[in-house]
Every structure is written in C-alpha cells, then in structure tokens.
C-alpha positions in Angstrom: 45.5 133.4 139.3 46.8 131.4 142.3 50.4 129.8 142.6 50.0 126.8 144.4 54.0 125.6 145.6 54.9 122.6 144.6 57.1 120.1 146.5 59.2 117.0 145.6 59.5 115.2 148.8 62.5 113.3 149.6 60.4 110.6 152.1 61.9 108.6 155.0 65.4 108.6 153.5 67.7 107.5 155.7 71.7 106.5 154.2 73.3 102.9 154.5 75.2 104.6 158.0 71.7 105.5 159.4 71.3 109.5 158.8 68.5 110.7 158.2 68.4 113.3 154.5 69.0 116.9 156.1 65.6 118.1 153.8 63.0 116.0 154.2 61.8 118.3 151.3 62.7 120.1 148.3 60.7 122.5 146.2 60.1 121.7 142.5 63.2 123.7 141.1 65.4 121.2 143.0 64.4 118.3 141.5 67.7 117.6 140.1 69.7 117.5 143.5 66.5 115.7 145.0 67.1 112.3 142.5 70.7 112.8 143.2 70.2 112.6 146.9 68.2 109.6 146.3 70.9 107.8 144.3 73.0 107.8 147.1 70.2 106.1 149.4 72.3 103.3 150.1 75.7 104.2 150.6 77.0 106.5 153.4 75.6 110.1 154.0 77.7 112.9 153.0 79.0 113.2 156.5 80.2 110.2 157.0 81.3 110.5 153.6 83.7 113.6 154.6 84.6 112.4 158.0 86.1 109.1 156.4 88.1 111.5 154.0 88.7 113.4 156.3 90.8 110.9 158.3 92.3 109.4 155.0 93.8 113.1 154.5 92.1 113.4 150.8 92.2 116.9 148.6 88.7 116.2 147.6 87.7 119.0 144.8 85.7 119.6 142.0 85.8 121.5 139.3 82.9 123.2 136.7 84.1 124.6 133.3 82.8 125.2 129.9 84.2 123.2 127.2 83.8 123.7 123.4 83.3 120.4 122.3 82.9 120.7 118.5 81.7 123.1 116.4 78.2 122.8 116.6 78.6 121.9 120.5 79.3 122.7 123.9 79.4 121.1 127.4 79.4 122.6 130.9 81.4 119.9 132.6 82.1 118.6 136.2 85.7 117.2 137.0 86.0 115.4 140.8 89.3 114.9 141.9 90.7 113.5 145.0 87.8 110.9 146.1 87.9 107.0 146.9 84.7 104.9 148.1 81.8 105.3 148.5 81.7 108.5 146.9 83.4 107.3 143.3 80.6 104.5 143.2 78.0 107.3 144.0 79.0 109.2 141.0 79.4 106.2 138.6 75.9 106.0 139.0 75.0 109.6 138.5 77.0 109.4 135.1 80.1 109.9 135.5 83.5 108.1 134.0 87.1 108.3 135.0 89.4 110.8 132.8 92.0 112.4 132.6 91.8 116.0 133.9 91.2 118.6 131.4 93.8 121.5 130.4 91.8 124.4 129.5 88.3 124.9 127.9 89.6 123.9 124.1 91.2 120.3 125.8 89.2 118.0 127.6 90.5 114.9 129.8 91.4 112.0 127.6 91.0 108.5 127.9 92.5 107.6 132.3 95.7 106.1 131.3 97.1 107.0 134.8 94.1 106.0 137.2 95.9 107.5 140.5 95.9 110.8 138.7 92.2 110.3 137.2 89.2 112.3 138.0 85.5 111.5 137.8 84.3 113.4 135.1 81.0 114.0 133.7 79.5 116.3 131.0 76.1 118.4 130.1 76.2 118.9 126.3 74.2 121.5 124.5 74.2 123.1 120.9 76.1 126.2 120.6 72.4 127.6 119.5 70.5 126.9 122.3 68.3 129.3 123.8 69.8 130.9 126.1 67.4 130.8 128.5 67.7 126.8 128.5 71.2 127.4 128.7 70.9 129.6 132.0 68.0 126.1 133.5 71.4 124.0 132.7 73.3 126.2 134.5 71.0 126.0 137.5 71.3 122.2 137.0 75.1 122.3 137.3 75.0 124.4 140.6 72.4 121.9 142.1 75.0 119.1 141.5 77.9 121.5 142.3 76.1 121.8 145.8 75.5 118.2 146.1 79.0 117.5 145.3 80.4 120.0 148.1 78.2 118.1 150.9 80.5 115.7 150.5 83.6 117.3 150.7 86.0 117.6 153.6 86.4 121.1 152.4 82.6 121.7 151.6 81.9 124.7 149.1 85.7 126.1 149.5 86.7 122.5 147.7 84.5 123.9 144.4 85.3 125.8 141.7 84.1 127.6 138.8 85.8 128.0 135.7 89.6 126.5 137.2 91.1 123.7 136.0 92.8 120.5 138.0 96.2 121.4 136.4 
C-alpha cells in the first residue's frame, strides 16, 4: 500500500502590510494553523504584528490550561494577555471573547468587568469520556494555535505557557 502525502496549500497569501505567508505550504496535519493563517489574510503579518508591539512596549503572552468545566466536561483553554490591534481583531474572529483571567484549573475567567485587565480567551470543550486518543488530536490542535499565537509575539515561543496561569 502506497502513502501518497497530502498537502493543504496556503496559495498567494500575502497580509494587508504586503508579506508574503512564510509556508507557502502545510501538510495535512496542519490544517488547523493553515485556516488560522488565512483568517488573518487581511490584517498585518505576524511581524509587523510584533514589531508594532514591540515599539508600544506590550507583555504579550498566552496561556494553555486545562479546566474542569462541569462534571461531565472539560476544556483545554487559551488565555492572550497583553495584545491591542490588529491582533485582538484577529482572534475575535478565530473565536475568542474577552474575560477575565482565570485563577487556577477549578476557576475560569468571569464575565471582563475590568477591560484593561482582560484577556482574549477561548475554549476547546470535550467530555470527560472522550477517547483519549481524540483527546491527544485536540491537544495537537491546541499546540498548532499555541504556535500561531507565538508568531505573533514580541517574545515568540518564550511568551507561551503551558499549564500557568495570568495571575
């Protein structure tokens, strides 16, 4: 039995600023960070994105944790903290809200009462008996937008972190 590679090209991207995508393409398994490379078509690319934060002196970081949610559920979460425009409009479209950091695994954010102090949260849900194995392809998932996230970040992958909190 052959395996035949499969590709998902990212074609004649080029960002609001100009840039050109770094990967023209991306094999199948990163999918994921290939649509959310091509949500951000329009805006700035990611390093414009860090040299304008750069200058503006922003702590951009993010944070991946898992929460228990309810009893029957669980969510590996993202929490950004520390970013302005273009890069809080980019994630609004990717699914995340504004919160209120979260204080451990048993407390997420709450409703962002105090904006300045918000971050841009967003969360991948699954039953507490899920297959593990599709809970390892989420995990996956998670990293692909983990290393998404850090392209943008003054800091790159030192401003990520696993299993921290903001607080």
């Amino acid at each position: 039995m052959e395996l035949i590679e499969m590709t998902v090209a990212v074609a004649n991207q080029v960002y609001k600023c100009g840039h050109a995508h770094l990967a023209d393409q991306l094999d199948e398994s990163k999918e994921h960070l290939a649509t959310l490379m091509n949500s951000a078509k329009d805006t700035l690319c990611p390093e414009c994105c860090r040299v304008e934060f750069q200058l503006l002196e922003l702590d951009c970081q993010a944070y991946a944790n898992l929460q228990h949610m309810s009893s029957e559920m669980s969510a590996f979460v993202i929490e950004v903290s520390g970013i302005t425009e273009p890069l809080s409009s980019i994630l609004a479209l990717n699914d995340y809200h504004q919160r209120a950091p979260s204080i451990d695994e048993l407390t997420p954010g709450g409703e962002a009462f105090d904006l300045p102090h918000s971050v841009w949260r967003k969360e991948f849900w699954f039953a507490n008996t899920t297959d593990p194995v599709h809970v390892v392809m989420l995990m996956d998932h998670l990293k692909q937008e983990m290393d998404w996230l850090a392209s943008y970040m003054p800091s790159g992958k030192a401003g990520m972190h696993f299993g921290r909190f903001i607080g």
